[in-house]
C-alpha positions in Angstrom: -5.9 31.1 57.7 -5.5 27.6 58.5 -5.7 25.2 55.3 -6.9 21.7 55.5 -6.4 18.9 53.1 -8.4 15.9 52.9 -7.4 12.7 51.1 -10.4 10.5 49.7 -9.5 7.2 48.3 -10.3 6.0 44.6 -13.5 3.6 43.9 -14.7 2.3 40.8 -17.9 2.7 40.1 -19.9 0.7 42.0 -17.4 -0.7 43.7 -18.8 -0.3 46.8 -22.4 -1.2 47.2 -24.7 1.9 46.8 -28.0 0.6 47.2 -30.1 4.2 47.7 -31.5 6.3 44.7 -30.3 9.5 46.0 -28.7 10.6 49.6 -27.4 13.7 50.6 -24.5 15.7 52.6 -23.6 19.0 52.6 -20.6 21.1 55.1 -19.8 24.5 55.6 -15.9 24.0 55.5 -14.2 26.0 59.0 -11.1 26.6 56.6 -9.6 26.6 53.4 -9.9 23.2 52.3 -8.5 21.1 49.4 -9.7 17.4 48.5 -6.9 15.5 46.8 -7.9 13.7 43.7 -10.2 10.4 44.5 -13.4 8.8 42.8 -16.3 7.6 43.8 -18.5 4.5 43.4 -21.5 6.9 42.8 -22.2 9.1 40.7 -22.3 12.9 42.1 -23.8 15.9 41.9 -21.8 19.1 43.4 -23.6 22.6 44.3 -23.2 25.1 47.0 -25.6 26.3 49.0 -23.5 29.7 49.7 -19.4 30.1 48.4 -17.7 29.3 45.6 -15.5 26.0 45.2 -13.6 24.4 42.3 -13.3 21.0 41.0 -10.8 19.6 38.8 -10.2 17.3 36.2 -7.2 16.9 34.4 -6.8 19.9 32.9 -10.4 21.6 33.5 -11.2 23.7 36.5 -15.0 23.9 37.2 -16.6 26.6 39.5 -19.3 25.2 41.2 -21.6 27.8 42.7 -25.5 28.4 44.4 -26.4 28.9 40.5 -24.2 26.1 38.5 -23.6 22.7 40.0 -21.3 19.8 38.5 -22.4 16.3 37.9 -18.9 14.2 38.5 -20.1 10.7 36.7 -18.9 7.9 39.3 -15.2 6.8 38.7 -14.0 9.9 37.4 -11.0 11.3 39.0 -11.3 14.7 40.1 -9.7 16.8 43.2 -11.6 19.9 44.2 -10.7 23.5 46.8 -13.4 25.5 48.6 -12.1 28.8 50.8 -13.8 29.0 54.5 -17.0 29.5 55.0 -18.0 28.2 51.6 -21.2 25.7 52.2 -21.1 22.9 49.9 -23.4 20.5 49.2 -23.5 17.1 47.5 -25.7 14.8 45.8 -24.9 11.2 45.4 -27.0 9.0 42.9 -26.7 5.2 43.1 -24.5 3.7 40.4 -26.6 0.9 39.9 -29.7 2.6 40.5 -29.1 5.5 38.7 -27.8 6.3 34.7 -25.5 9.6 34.6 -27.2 12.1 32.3 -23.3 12.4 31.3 -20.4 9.9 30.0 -18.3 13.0 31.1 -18.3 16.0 33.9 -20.9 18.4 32.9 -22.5 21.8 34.6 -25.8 21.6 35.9 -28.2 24.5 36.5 -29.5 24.2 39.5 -33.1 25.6 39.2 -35.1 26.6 42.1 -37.4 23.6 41.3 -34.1 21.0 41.4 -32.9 22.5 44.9 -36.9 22.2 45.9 -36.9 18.6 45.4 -33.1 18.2 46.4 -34.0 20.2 49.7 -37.2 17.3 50.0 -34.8 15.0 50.5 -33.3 15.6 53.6 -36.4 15.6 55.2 -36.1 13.3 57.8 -39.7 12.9 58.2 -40.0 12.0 54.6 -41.8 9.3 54.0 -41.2 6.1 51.9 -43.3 6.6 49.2 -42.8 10.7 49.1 -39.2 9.9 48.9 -39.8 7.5 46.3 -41.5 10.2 44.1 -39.5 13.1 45.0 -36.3 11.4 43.4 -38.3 10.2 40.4 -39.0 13.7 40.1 -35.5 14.6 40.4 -34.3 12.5 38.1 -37.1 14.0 35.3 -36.0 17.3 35.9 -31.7 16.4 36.3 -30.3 17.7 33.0 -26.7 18.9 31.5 -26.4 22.5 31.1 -24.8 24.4 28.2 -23.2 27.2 30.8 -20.9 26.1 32.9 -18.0 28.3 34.4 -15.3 26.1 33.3 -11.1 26.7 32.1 -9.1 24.3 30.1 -5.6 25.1 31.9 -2.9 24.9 29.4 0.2 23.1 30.6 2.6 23.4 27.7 6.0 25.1 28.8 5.0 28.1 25.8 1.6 28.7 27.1 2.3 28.1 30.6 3.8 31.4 32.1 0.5 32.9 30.0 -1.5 30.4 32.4 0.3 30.9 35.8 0.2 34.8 35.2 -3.4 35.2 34.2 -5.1 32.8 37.1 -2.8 34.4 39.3 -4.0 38.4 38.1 -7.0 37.7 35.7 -6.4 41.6 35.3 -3.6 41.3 33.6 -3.5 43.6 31.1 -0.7 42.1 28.6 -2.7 41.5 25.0 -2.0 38.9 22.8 0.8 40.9 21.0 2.6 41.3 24.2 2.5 37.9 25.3 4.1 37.0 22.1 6.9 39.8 22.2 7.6 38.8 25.7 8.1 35.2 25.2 9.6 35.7 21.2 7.2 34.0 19.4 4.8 35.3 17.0 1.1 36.0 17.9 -0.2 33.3 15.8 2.2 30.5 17.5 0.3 31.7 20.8 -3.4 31.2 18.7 -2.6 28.2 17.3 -1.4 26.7 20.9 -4.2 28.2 22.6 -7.1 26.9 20.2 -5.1 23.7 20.2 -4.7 22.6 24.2 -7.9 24.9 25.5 -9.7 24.6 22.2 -10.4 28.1 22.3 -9.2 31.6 21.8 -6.3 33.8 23.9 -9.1 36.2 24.5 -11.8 34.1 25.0 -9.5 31.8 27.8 -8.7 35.0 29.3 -12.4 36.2 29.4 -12.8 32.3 31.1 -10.6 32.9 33.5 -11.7 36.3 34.5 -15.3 34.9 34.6 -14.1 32.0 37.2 -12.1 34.9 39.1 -15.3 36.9 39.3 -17.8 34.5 40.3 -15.8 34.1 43.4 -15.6 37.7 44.4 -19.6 37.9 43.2 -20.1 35.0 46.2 -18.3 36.8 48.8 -20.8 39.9 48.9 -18.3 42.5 46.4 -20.2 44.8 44.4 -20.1 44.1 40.6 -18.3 47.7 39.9 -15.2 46.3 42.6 -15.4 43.2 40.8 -15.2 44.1 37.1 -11.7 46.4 37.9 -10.5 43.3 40.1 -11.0 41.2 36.9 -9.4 44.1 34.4 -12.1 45.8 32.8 -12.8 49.3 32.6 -16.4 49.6 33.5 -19.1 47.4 35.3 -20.8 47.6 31.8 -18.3 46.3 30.0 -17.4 43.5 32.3 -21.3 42.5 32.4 -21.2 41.8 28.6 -18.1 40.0 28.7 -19.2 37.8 31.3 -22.5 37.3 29.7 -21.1 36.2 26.1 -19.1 33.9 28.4 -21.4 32.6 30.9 -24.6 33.0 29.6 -25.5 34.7 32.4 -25.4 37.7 34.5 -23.2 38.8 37.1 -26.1 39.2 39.5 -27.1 35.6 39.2 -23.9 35.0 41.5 -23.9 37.8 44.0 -24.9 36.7 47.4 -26.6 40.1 49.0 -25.0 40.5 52.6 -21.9 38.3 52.3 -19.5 38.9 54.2 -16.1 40.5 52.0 -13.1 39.3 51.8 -9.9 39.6 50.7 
């Protein structure tokens, strides 16, 4: 599969002129493709309309999906992936038109009335005035989420072979004890670095990371019972209340009926 990088350059915010209250784009990407970190002078909204993508900042990896969108305020750094066929779509707000509902990223749900109004929008036909109230409405409605399908990616050079192994199999098996045997240090030198760079627990990383993994597959049309032993658990029902104390959600929320699988 061919794989296509695209560089974007860095803008303050409003560093450009952005006179509009809200316009719109959206792609379904031919290949694999990967943004290299840029900024904008607007603030942005990121969902999907089908697919899975990331974005990252730093050290956090969001999953943006149909269900979970990501509102990048404008100026922030980020550098984002989506695999072929994903369709993307993005929302940019004016910068002087337009307060962030965030000083930071932050996961937005987006509700079948926000992708009503957001859908509005790219009605050519759209008059002034309806446009005009549409994005007043959006605006009302636009809020930060407490789910979000987000991974704090340690970098240290103790946690790191943890990090590379588990996004790379998030059905790893190893347990905490094992970790630490393997790399000589005791379990509690792994907690302690864990809650320290992710803010969080081995297992509850690991459950993160499996939760990411699995929204993907969810996307691409796999059944939740391939998905949970892809991910390492033993049964569908055990993965579906693991990915609910993480998410906050199901894993039917994600799964797009007729998808075509991949692999």
């Amino acid at each position: 599969m061919t794989r296509e990088t695209r560089s974007l350059p860095a803008i303050a915010p409003g560093g450009v002129d952005t006179p509009f209250v809200i316009a719109g784009y959206d792609e379904v990407v031919a290949h694999d493709t990967v943004w290299d970190e840029h900024s904008h002078p607007f603030h942005e909204l990121l969902w999907n309309e089908r697919g899975a993508s990331s974005a990252v900042v730093g050290a956090r990896v969001w999953t943006v999906t149909p269900a979970l969108g990501l509102w990048m305020p404008a100026g922030t750094p980020h550098s984002g992936s989506a695999v072929a066929g994903t369709w993307f779509r993005a929302s940019f707000f004016g910068f002087r038109t337009t307060s962030s509902i965030s000083p930071a990223p932050v996961a937005v749900e987006i509700t079948p009335l926000l992708r009503l109004l957001l859908e509005r929008l790219g009605d050519p036909g759209l008059s002034a005035a309806s446009r005009a109230a549409t994005e007043v409405l959006v605006l009302d409605v636009l809020a930060p989420s407490p789910r979000e399908l987000l991974v704090h990616v340690p970098t240290s050079t103790l946690l790191r072979p943890i990090a590379e192994a588990v996004r790379e199999d998030p059905g790893d098996p190893r347990t905490l004890t094992e970790w630490a045997s393997a790399l000589r240090v005791s379990p509690r030198t792994i907690t302690r670095a864990f809650n320290t760079e992710t803010g969080t627990s081995f297992a509850r990383w690991v459950a993160a990371v499996r939760a990411q993994h699995a929204v993907a597959l969810l996307t691409r049309g796999w059944e939740v019972e391939a998905v949970a032993e892809q991910v390492g658990y033993r049964s569908a029902s055990a993965f579906g209340v693991a990915f609910r104390r993480t998410t906050g959600l199901t894993p039917g929320t994600f799964r797009t009926p007729g998808a075509v699988r991949t692999q």
